[in-house]
C-alpha positions in Angstrom: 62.0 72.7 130.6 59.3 74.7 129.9 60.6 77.7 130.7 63.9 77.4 128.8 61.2 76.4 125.6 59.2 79.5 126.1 62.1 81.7 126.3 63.4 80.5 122.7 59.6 81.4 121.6 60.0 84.9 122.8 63.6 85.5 121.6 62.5 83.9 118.0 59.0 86.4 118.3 61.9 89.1 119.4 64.5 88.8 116.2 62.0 88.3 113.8 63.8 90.7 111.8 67.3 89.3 112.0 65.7 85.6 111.7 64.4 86.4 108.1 67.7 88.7 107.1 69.5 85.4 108.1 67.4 83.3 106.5 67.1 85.5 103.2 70.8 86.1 102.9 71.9 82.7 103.3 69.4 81.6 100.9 71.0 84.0 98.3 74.6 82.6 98.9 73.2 79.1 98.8 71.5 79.7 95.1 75.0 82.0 94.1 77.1 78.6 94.8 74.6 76.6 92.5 74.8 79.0 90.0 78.8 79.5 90.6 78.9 75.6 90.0 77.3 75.4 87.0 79.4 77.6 85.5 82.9 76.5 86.7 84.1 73.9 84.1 84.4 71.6 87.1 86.9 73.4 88.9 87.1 75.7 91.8 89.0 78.1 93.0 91.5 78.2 90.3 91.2 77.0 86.4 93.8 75.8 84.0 95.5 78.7 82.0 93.6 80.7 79.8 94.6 80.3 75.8 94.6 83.6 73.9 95.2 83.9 70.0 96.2 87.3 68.8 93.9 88.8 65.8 97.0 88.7 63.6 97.1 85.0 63.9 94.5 84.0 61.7 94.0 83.2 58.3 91.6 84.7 56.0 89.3 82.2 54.0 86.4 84.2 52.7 85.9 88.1 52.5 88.6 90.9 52.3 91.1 91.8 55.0 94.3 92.1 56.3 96.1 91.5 60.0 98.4 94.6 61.4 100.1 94.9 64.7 98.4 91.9 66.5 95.2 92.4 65.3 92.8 91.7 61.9 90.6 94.1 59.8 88.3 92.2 58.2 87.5 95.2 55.4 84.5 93.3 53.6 82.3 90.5 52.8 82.8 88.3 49.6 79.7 88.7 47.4 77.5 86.3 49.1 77.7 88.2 52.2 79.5 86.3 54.1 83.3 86.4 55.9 85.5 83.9 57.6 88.8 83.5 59.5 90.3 80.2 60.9 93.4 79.3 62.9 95.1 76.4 63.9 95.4 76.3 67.7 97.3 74.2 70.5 95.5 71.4 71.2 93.4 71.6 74.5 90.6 69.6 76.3 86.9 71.4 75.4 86.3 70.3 78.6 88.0 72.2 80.8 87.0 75.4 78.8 83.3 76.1 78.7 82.8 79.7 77.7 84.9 81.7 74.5 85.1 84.9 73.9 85.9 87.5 70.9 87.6 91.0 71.5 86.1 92.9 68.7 85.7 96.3 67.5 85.0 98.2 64.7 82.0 97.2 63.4 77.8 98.1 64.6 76.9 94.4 66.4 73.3 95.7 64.9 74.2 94.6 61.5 76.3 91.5 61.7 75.5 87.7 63.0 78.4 86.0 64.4 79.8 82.5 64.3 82.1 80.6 66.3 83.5 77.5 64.1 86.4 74.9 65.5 87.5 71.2 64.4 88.4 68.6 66.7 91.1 66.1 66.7 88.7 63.1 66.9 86.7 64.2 63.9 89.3 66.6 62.1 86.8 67.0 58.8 84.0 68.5 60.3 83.0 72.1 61.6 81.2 72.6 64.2 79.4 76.1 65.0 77.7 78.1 67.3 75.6 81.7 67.5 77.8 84.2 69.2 75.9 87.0 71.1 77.5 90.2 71.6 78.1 92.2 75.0 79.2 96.0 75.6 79.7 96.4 72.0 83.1 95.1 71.8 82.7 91.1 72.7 81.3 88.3 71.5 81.0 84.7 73.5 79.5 81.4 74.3 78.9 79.0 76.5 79.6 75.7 75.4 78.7 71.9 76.3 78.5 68.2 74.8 75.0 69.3 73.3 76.7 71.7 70.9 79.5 69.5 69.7 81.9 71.1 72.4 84.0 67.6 73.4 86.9 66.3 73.1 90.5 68.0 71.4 90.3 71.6 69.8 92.8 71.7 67.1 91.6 74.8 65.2 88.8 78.1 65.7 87.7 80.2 63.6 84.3 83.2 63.3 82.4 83.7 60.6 80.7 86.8 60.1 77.3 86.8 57.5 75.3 90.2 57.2 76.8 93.6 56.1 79.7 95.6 57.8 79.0 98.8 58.1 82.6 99.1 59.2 85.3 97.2 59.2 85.5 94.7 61.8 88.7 94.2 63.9 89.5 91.0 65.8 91.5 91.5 68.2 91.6 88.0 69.9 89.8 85.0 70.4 90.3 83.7 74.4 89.2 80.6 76.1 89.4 81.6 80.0 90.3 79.9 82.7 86.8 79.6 84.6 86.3 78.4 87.9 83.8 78.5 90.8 85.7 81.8 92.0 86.1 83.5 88.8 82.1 82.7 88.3 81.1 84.2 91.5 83.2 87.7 90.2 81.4 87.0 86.6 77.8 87.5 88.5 79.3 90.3 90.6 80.1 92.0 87.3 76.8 91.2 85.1 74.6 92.2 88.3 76.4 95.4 88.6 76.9 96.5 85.1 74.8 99.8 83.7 71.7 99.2 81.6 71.7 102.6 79.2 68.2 103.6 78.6 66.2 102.8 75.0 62.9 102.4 73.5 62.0 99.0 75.2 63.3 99.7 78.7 59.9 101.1 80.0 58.3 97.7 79.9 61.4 95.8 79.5 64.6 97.7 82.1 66.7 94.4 82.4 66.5 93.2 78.6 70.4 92.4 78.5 70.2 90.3 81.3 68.6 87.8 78.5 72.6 87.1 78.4 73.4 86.9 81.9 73.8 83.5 84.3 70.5 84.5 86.1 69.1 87.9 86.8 68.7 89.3 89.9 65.2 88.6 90.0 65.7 84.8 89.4 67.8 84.5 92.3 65.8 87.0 94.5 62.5 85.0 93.8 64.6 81.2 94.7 66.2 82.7 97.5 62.7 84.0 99.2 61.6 80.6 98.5 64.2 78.4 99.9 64.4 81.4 103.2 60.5 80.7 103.5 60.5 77.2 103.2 63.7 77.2 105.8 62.0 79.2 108.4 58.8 76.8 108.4 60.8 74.4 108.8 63.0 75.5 111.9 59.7 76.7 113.4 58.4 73.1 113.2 61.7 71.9 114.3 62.4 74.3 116.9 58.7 74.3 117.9 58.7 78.3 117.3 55.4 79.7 116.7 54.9 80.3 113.1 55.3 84.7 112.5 54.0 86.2 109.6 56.4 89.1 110.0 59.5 87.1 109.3 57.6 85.8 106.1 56.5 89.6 104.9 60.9 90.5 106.1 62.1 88.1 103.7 59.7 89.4 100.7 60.5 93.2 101.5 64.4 92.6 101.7 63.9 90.7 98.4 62.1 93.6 96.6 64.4 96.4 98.2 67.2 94.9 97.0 66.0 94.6 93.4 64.5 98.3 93.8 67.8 99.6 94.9 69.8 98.1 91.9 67.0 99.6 89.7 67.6 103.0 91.1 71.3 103.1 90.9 70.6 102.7 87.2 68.3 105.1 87.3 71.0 107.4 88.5 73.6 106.6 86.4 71.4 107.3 83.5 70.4 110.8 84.6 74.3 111.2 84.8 74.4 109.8 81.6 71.5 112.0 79.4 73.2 115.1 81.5 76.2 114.5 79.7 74.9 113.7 76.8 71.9 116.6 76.5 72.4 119.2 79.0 73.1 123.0 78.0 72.4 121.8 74.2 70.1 123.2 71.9 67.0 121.3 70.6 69.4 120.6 66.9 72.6 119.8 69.1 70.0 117.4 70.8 69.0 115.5 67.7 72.8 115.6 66.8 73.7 114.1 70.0 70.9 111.7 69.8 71.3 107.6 69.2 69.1 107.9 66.2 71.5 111.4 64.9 72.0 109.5 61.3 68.0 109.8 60.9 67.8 113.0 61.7 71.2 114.1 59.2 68.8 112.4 56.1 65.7 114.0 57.1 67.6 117.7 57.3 68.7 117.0 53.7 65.8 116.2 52.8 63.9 119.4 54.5 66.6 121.3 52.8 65.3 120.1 49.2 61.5 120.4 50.3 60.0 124.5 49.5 58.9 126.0 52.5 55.8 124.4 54.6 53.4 123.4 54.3 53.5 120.6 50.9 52.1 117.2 51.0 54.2 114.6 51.5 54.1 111.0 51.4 56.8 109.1 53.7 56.9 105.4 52.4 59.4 102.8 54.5 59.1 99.3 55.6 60.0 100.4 58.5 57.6 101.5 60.9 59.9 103.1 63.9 62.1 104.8 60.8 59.2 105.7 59.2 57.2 107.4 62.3 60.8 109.1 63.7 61.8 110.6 60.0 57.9 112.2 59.8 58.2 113.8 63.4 61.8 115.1 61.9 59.6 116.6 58.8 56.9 118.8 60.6 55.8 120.3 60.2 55.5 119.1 56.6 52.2 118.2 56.0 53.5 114.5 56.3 51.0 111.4 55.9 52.1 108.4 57.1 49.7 105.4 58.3 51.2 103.5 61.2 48.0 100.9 60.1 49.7 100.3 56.9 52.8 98.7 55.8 54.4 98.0 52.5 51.8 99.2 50.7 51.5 102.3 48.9 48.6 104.6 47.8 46.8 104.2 44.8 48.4 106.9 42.1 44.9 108.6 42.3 46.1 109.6 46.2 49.2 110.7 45.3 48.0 114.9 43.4 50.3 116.8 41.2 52.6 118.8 43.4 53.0 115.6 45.7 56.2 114.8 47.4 57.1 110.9 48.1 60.0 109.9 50.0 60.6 106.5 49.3 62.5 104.8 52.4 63.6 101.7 51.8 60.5 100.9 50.7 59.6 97.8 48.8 55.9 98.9 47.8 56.9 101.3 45.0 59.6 101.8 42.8 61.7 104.8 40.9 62.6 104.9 37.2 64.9 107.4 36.9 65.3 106.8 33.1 61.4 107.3 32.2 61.2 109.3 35.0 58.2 107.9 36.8 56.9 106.6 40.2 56.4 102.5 39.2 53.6 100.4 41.1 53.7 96.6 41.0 50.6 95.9 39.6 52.4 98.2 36.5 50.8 101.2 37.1 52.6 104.3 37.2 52.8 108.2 37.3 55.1 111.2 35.8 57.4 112.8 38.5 60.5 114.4 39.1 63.5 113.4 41.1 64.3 116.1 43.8 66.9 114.6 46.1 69.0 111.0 46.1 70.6 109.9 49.0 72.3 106.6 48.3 70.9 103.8 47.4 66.7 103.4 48.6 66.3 106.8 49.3 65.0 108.9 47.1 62.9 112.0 47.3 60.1 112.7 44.0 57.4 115.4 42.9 55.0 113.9 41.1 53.6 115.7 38.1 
């Protein structure tokens, strides 16, 4: 007896690597189902049939548009900002549809907020609503439950968009998909394997997006090291194995090579991506080719109007990332700007004869074009000369 006992000790001291792989991996699965689960409306390997509503379908109640060839272009907002379309629909069970989703295009997600709306047949005269988030650009969705009003018999959806379109925005459907424990497994397979393209906050924040996701990687990682920890203490005890430290440091490093992996194949397919994007170009094709190219279009126009350098100027915008990017784009201007300082402007005693201001959208200080004069809201003001408009809240001046 004691023999067969010691042998079990040396084969577990042996496969101390293929204990906590075991251990680790099935942990993962284990916390996958969960999360599979609570996403499945209930149901699982195979949902009811997904309802789809064409774009063209819908009904336009506030705002300006018009449906063509299965879709609809909502052109623009009524003058409170604000646009909405509505539909009838089949009636169907909330309940067995949890998430909803909007094939959109057209429009910049930046500049929009989103709205699902939809009646019910047990309270037919009142709208219930939800924040839509977007994903890739092109959808918009939600998860639904009881807590948001999501019960009972849809008879009608709708969206309503509030903000400002900077195009028009075309609906293309609106889909309720079958969901089930199988089709939520593939939905985690997609959002963990999906690019994250590279911007400002990715240094300290790579995996932002995931904000959206079921769980992140990480999330599951970190559960499934715990649960493959707390199961290998606990078939030590049982199993009367003495208790290795390597299987405990296996199961962290497979954890953190896992998540290191995935954040190198993004790294990858970003350097594919700037390639394409950057590669042979010169350093104006790069601004042109940039994310923030629009900036950089304004700021040329407005390099083209200034005399040749260097002339004080004064960049003024509420915004501080538009206002430090449009400076760089002026050097080399002599360009003050105070990252300290926002929405206020200098005193007219800082602002000499010969000054240029480039007003932003900038709240701080006004234009008259009439009287011809930079205007401060205390009601002080000073003589200059309008250089170059572009549209409205931007404006280029030389004082006198």
């Amino acid at each position: 007896m004691s023999t067969a006992t010691e042998t079990v000790r040396l084969e577990a001291r042996d496969g101390w690597g293929a204990i906590a792989a075991v251990l680790f991996f099935a942990a993962t699965a284990l916390v996958i189902a969960v999360l599979a689960a609570s996403h499945s409306g209930g149901n699982a390997l195979q949902g009811p049939a997904a309802i789809t509503v064409a774009g063209d379908h819908f009904n336009l109640v506030r705002g300006r548009g018009r449906a063509f060839a299965g879709a609809y272009s909502l052109e623009t907002l009524d003058s409170s900002g604000l646009g909405i379309l509505s539909t009838g629909v089949q009636p169907f069970a909330a309940d067995s549809y949890p998430r909803i989703e909007w094939a959109l295009r057209g429009a910049d997600p930046a500049g929009v907020q989103l709205s699902f709306l939809w009646r019910t047949l047990e309270r037919p005269k009142h709208n219930f609503h939800v924040d839509l988030e977007w994903r890739d650009g092109n959808l918009a969705w939600a998860e639904l439950g009881p807590q948001d009003g999501w019960s009972g018999t849809i008879t009608g959806v709708g969206l309503v968009v509030r903000g400002g379109l900077s195009a028009p925005l075309v609906v293309q459907s609106f889909t309720a998909p079958s969901v089930s424990a199988g089709s939520a497994v593939l939905e985690i397979g997609r959002q963990w394997s999906k690019p994250f393209p590279f911007k400002g906050t990715t240094i300290t924040l790579p995996f932002d997006a995931e904000r959206s996701d079921y769980a992140s990687p990480l999330i599951v990682v970190a559960a499934a090291q715990g649960l493959a920890i707390a199961a290998y203490y606990f078939l030590a005890r049982r199993r009367q194995w003495p208790r290795d430290p390597r299987v405990l440091w296996a199961i962290v490093l497979i954890g953190w090579l896992l998540l290191d992996l995935r954040w190198q194949a993004d790294l990858w397919r970003q350097l594919a991506q700037t390639a394409r994007q950057f590669a042979g170009k010169t350093t104006e094709e790069k601004h042109l080719a940039a994310y923030d190219h629009e900036l950089f279009e304004l700021m040329r126009q407005v390099n083209g109007a200034l005399p040749a350098p260097p002339v004080r100027i004064h960049f003024l915008a509420d915004n501080s990332v538009l206002r430090a990017r449009g400076a760089f784009f002026l050097y080399p201007q002599n360009v003050y700007h105070d990252p300290r300082v926002l929405g206020r402007a200098p005193d007219p005693e800082q602002v000499h004869s010969g000054d240029y201001v480039l007003l932003f959208w900038f709240r701080g200080l006004d234009y008259e074009r009439l009287q011809q004069r930079l205007l401060w809201a205390d009601g002080r003001s000073k003589p200059a000369d309008e250089i170059l408009a572009l549209g409205d809240g931007i404006v280029l001046v030389r004082a006198r």
